[in-house]
C-alpha positions in Angstrom: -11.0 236.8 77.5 -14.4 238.0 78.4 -14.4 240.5 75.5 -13.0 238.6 73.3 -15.9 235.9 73.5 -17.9 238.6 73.1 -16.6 240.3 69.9 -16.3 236.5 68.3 -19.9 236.0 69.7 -21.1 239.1 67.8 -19.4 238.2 64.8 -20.9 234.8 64.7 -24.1 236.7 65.0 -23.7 239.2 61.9 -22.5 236.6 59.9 -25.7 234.3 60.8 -28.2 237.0 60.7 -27.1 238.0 57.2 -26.4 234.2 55.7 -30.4 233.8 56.1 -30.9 237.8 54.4 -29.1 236.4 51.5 -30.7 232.8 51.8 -33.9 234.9 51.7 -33.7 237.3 49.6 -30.6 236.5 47.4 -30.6 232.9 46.5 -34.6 232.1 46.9 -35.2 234.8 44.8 -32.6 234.2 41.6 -31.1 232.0 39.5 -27.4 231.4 39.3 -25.6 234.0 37.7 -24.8 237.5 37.5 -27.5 238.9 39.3 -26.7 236.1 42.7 -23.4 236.8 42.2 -23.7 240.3 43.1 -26.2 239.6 45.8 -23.7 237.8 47.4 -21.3 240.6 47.2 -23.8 242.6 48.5 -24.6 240.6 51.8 -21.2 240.0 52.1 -20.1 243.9 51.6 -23.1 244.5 54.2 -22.3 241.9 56.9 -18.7 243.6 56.9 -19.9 247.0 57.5 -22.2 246.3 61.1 -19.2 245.2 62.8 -17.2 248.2 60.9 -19.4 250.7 62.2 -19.8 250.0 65.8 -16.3 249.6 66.2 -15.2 252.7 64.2 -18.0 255.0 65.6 -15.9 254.4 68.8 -12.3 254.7 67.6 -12.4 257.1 65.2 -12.6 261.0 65.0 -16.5 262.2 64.8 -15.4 263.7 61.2 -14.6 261.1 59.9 -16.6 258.1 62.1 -20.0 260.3 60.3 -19.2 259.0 57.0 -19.3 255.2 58.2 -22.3 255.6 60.7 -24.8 256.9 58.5 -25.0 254.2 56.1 -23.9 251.3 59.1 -26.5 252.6 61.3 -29.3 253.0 58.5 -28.1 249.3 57.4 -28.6 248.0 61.2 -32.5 249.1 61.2 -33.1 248.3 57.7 -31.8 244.6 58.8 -33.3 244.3 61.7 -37.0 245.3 60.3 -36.1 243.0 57.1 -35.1 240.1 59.5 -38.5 240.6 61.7 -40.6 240.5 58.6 -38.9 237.4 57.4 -39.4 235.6 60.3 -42.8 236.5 60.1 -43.9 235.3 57.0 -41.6 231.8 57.4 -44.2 229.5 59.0 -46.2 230.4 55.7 -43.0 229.7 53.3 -42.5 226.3 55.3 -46.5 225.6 55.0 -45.5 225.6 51.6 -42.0 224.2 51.2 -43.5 220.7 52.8 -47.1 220.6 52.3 -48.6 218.0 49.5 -48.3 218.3 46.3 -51.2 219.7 44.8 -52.6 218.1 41.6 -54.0 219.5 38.3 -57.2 220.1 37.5 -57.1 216.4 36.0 -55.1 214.8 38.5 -51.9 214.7 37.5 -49.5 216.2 39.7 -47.5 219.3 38.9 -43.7 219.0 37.5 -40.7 219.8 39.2 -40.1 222.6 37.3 -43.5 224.4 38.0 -43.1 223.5 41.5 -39.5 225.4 41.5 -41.2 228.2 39.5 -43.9 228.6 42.0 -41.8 228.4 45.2 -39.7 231.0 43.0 -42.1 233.3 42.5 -43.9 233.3 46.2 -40.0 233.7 47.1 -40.1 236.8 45.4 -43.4 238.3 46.5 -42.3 237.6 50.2 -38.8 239.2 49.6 -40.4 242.1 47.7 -43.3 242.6 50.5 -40.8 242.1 53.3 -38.6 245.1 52.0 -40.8 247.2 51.1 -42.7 247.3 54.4 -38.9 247.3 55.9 -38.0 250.1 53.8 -41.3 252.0 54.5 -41.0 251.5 58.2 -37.5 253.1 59.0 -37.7 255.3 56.3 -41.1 256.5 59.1 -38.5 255.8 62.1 -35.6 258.5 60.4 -38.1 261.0 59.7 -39.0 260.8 63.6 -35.5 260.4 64.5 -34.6 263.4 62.9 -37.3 265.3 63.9 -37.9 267.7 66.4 -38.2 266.7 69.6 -41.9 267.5 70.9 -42.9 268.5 74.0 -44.5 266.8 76.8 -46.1 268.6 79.7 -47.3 266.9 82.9 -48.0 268.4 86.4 -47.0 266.1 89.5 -48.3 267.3 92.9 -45.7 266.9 95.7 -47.4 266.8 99.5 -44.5 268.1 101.0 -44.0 271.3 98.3 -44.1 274.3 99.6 -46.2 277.0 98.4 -43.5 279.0 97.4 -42.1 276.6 94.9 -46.0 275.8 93.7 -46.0 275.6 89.8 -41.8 275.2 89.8 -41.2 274.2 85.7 -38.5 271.2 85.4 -37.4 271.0 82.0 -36.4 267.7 81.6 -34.1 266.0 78.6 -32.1 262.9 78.6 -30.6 260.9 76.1 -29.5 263.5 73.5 -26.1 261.2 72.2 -24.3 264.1 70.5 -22.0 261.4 68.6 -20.6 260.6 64.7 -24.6 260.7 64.0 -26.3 263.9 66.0 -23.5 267.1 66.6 -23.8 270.3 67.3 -26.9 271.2 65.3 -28.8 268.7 67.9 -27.5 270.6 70.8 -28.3 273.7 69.3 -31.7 272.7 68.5 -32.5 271.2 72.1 -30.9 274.4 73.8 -33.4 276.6 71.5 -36.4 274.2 72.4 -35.9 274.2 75.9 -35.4 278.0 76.0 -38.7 278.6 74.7 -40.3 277.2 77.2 -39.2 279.1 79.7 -38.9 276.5 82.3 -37.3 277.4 85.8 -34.6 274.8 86.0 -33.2 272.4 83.2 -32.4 268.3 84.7 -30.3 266.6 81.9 -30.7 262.9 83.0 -28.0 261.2 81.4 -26.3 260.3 78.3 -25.3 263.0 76.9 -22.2 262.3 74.6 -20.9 259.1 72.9 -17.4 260.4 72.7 -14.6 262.2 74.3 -14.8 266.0 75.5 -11.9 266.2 72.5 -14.2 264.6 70.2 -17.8 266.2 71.0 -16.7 269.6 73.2 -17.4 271.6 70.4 -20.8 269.7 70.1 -22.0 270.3 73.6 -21.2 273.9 73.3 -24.2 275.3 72.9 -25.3 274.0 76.8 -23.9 277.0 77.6 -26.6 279.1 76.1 -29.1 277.6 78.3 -31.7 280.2 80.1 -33.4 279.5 83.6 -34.1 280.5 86.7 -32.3 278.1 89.1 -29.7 276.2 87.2 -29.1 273.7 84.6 -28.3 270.3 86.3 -26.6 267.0 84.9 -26.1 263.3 86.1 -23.9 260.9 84.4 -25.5 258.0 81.9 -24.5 254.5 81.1 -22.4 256.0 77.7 -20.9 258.7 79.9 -19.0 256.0 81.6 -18.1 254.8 77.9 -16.7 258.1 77.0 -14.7 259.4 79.8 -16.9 260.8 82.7 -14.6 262.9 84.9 -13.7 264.6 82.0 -17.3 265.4 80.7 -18.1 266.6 84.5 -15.4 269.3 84.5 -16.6 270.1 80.9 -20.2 270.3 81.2 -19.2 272.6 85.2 -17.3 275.2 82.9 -20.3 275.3 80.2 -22.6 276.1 83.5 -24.0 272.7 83.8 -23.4 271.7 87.3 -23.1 267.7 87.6 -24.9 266.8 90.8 -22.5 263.5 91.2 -24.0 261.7 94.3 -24.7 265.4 95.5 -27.4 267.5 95.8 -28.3 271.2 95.7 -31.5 273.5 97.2 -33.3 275.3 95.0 -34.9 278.2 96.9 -38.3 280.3 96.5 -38.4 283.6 95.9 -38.2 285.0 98.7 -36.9 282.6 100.8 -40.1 281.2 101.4 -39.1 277.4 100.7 -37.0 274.9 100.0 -36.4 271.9 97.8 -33.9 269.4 97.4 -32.3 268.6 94.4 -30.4 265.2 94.6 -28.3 263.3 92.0 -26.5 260.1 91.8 -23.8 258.7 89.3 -25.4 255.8 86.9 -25.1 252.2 88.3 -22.8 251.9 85.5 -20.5 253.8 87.2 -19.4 250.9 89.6 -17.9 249.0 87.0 -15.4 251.6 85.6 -12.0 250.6 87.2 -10.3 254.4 86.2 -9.8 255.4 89.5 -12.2 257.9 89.6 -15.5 256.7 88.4 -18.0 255.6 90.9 -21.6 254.3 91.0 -24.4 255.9 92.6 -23.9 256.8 96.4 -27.7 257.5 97.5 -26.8 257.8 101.6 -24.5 260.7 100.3 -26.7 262.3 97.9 -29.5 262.0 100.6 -28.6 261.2 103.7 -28.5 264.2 106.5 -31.1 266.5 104.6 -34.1 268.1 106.4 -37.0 265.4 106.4 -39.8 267.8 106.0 -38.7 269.5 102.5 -39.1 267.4 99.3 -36.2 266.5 97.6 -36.4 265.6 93.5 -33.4 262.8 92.3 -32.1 263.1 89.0 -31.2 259.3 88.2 -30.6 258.0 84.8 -32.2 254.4 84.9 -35.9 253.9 85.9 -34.6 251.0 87.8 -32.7 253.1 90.9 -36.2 254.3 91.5 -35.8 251.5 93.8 -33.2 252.9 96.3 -35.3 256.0 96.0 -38.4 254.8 97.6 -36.8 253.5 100.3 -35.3 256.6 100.8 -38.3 258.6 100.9 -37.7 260.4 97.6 -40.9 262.6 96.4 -39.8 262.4 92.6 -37.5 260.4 90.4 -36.6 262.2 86.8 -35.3 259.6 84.8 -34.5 258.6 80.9 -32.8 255.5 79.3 -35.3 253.4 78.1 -35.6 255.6 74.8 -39.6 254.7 75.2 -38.3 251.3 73.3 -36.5 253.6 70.2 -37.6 250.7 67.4 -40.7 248.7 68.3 -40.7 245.7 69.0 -37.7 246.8 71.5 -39.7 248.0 73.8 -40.5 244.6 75.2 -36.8 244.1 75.7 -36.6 247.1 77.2 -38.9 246.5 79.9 -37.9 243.8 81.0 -34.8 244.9 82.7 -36.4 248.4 83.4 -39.8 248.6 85.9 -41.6 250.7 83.7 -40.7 252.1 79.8 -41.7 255.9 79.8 -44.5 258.5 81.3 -45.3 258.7 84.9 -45.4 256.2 87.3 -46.0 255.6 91.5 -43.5 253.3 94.0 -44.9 253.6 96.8 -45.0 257.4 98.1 -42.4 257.9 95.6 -43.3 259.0 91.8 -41.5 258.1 88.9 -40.9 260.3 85.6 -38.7 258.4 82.3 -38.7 260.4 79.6 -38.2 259.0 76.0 -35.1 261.2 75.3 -34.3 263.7 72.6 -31.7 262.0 70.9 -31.2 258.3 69.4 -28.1 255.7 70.0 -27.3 253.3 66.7 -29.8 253.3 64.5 -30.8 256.7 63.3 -34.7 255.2 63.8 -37.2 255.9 66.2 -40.7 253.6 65.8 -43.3 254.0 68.3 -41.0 256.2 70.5 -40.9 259.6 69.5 -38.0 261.9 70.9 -39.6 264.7 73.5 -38.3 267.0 75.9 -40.6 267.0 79.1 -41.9 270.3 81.0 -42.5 268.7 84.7 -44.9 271.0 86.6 -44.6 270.6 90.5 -47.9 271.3 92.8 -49.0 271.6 96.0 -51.0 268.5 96.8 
């Protein structure tokens, strides 16, 4: 019952959304005739493929689900941008719509006509500035999307470090989404980045995959080819959950990714001359999956009965279970997510269900990483949030 609500909720909200696009930009903007008519169409053709998409980009085989989320997903930020600037500029088309009547030079008030040829024509100039700063802005947002990911580097001094692990390189990537949209060419690329900078351990935080391991094995592949010192590490995401997780855990194991599932593993100095902790825990997401095996993040497992004086380093996919790591006495949280926000002005919607939206941040003893991710989810957009991988640096404090 729940879901269905849901899906007739989200209905009602495509069809509303794009109602005012075509009150907008179709019928303000047109006489009746030929041209409305295939406005209409248009909308009508558009409104049918948002709820097309996100439902076939789940259901249907990557191959084929490619060909429907390109021009879906591109749709969903082109409307979004289009419906922002709208709404932007509407106080100044009501200003308009009900002010006075302004008269002629000797006072005799303008027709009806000219008034519907004037409303007509600022119609138009709004529509056509609207689009084109919409079409300008994702067009920006793709080009970053579908960039390279850069690379971040920070250094975070840990008082309980030993000397031995001093200058320990993280490499850090969350949020890839190999899916319909990003395949194996984005793996490939993000195995190759993170190579080069020869890091001494890889965390991937999270949301991998939006898909099956019989959809997107071939896709993750190239995880396999990743170089490092100490091991390349994985904790389960929100879409992981959506996708199938046990599976994806013995997948990524035999591609030699090793899922730390409220575990945890030591990562040793040359030398044996120190320790540190490596703890992850399953997504909170996790506790809602009634599969039978899923579960949601277990920190008293993943922590508890450790040695108190080494530092110990949690892989956890939300910024929010930073929480439950303070209290626990955790050094450092890795985290991703948030997607920095992914299409300004998200990022405000973002942060208010996370503490904090991306960089490095301090709870108490406990430090905080989130990175922005390397991948996208939806719309193939990123504004103000450009994809990175993250070299984390540990010190001596």
């Amino acid at each position: 019952m729940q879901l269905t609500v849901l899906l007739l909720s989200l209905l009602a909200l495509v069809g509303l959304v794009h109602w005012y696009l075509w009150l907008r930009l179709v019928r303000g903007t047109t006489a009746p005739g030929r041209v409305r008519r295939f406005g209409t169409a248009a909308a009508v053709l558009l409104a049918t493929l948002v709820p097309a998409t996100l439902v076939g980009g789940r259901v249907l085989p990557p191959a084929v689900a490619r060909w429907l989320s390109w021009p879906g997903y591109l749709w969903i930020g082109l409307l979004f941008y289009l419906l922002l600037g709208l709404l932007i500029i509407e106080p100044v088309r009501l200003a308009i719509a009900v002010g006075p009547r302004r008269t002629n030079g000797d006072g005799v008030a303008p027709t009806a006509t000219l008034v519907a040829t004037r409303r007509v024509l600022l119609a138009r100039t709004g529509a056509a500035v609207v689009g084109a700063a919409a079409v300008g802005v994702v067009g920006y947002g793709v080009r970053t999307a579908l960039g390279p990911p850069g690379i971040t580097r920070l250094t975070v001094p840990l008082p309980r470090l030993p000397p031995g692990l001093d200058g320990l390189r993280i490499a850090v990537v969350a949020d890839i989404h190999l899916g319909p949209v990003l395949g194996r060419r984005h793996a490939e690329r993000i195995v190759r980045l993170i190579n080069e900078q020869d890091a001494d351990l890889v965390a991937i935080v999270g949301d991998l995959v939006d898909g099956t391991v019989e959809q997107l094995g071939e896709a993750a592949a190239p995880l396999r080819d990743l170089v490092n010192t100490h091991g390349s590490f994985f904790v389960t995401g929100n879409h992981e959950y959506y996708s199938g997780a046990a599976p994806w855990l013995r997948e990524l194991a035999r591609l030699g990714v090793h899922p730390l599932a409220n575990e945890r593993a030591e990562i040793r100095a040359s030398g044996n001359s120190g320790v540190l902790d490596l703890a992850g825990v399953n997504d909170l997401t996790g506790a809602n999956v009634r599969d039978g095996t899923s579960t949601g993040p277990d920190y008293d497992r993943a922590l508890g009965g450790r040695d108190p004086g080494r530092p110990v380093v949690l892989l956890a996919h939300q910024p929010v279970q930073v929480h439950e790591a303070a209290r626990r006495g955790v050094d450092l949280q890795l985290s991703g997510h948030t997607h920095g926000g992914q299409m300004f002005p998200f990022h405000a919607v973002v942060r208010a269900r996370q503490p904090v939206l991306h960089g490095l941040h301090r709870f108490g003893d406990t430090r905080l990483f989130v990175t922005r991710g390397a991948g996208f989810w939806g719309p193939p957009v990123r504004v103000g949030a450009p994809p990175e991988i993250a070299i984390v640096r540990l010190a001596t404090a």
